[in-house]
C-alpha positions as CSV (number, residue, x, y, z in Angstrom):
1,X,2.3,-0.3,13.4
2,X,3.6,-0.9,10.2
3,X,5.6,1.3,8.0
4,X,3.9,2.2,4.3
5,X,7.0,3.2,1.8
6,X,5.5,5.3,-1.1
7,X,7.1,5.8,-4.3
8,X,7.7,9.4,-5.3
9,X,4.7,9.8,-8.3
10,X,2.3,8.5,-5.0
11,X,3.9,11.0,-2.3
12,X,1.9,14.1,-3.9
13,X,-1.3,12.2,-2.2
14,X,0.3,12.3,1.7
15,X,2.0,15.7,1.7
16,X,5.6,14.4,0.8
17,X,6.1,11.9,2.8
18,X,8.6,8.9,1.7
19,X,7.4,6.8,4.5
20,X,3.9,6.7,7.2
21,X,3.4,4.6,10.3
22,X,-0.1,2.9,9.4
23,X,-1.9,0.9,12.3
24,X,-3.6,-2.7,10.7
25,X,-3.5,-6.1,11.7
26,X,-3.8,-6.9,7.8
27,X,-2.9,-5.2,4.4
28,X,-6.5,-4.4,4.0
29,X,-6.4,-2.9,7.3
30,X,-3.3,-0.8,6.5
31,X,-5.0,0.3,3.7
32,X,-7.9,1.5,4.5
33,X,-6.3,3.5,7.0
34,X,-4.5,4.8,4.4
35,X,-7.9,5.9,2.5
36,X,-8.8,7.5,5.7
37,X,-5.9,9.6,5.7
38,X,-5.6,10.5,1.8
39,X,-8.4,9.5,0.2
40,X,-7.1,10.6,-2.9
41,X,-4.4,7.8,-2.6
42,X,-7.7,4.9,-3.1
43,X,-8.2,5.1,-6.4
44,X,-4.6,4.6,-7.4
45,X,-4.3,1.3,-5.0
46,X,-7.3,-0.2,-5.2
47,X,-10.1,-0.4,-7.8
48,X,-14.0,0.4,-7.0
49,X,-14.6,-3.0,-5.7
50,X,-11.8,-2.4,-3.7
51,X,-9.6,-5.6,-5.1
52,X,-6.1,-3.9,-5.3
53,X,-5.1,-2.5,-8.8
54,X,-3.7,-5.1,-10.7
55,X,-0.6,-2.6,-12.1
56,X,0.9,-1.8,-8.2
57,X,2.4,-4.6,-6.5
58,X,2.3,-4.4,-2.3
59,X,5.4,-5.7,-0.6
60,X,5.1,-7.3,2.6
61,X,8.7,-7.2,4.1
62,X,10.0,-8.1,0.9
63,X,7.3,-10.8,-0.4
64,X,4.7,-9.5,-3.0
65,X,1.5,-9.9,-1.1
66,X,-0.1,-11.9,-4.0
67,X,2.4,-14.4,-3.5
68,X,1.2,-14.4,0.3
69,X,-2.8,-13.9,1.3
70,X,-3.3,-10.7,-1.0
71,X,-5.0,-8.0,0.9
72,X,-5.6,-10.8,4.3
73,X,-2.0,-11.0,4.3
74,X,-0.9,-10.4,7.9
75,X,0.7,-7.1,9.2
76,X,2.5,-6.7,12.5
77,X,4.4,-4.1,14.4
78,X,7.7,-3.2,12.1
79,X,6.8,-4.6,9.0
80,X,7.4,-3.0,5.9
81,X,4.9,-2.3,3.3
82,X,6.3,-1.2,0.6
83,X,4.0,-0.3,-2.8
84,X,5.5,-0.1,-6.3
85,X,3.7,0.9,-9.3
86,X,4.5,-0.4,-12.6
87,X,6.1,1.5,-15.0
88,X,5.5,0.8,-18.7
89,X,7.3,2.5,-21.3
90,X,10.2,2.1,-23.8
């Protein structure tokens, strides 16, 4: 099972939480069970075609997953997804 770590402007979509224990043998995997759970979450992660939004960046114990095998990128018990946003301003 690996553990999702959601920024604070994403927790509004999973009732709080800072962290879920997502089953998925893959990122894709992971998140689609995420869309099962909080289907309001999709939309911010991935666009309608499903390719992951270009302006949040998945972390796949610590490597950006589009470094890696993007959404095939391989997911095992304990490891850490973590998804960061981009923030623009100035």
């Amino acid at each position: 099972m690996a553990r999702v770590c959601l920024p604070s402007m994403l927790r509004t979509y999973v009732d709080g939480a800072k962290e879920l224990d997502v089953d998925g043998a893959t990122l894709q995997q992971v998140l689609d069970a995420l869309r099962e759970r909080s289907p309001g979450l999709e939309r911010r992660l991935r666009d309608e075609r499903g390719a992951l939004r270009r302006y949040v960046n998945f972390y796949i114990d610590g490597d950006e997953c589009r470094l890696l095998d993007g959404q095939d990128t391989a997911v095992g018990a304990r490891t850490e997804v973590m998804i960061i946003p981009s923030v623009a301003g100035g």
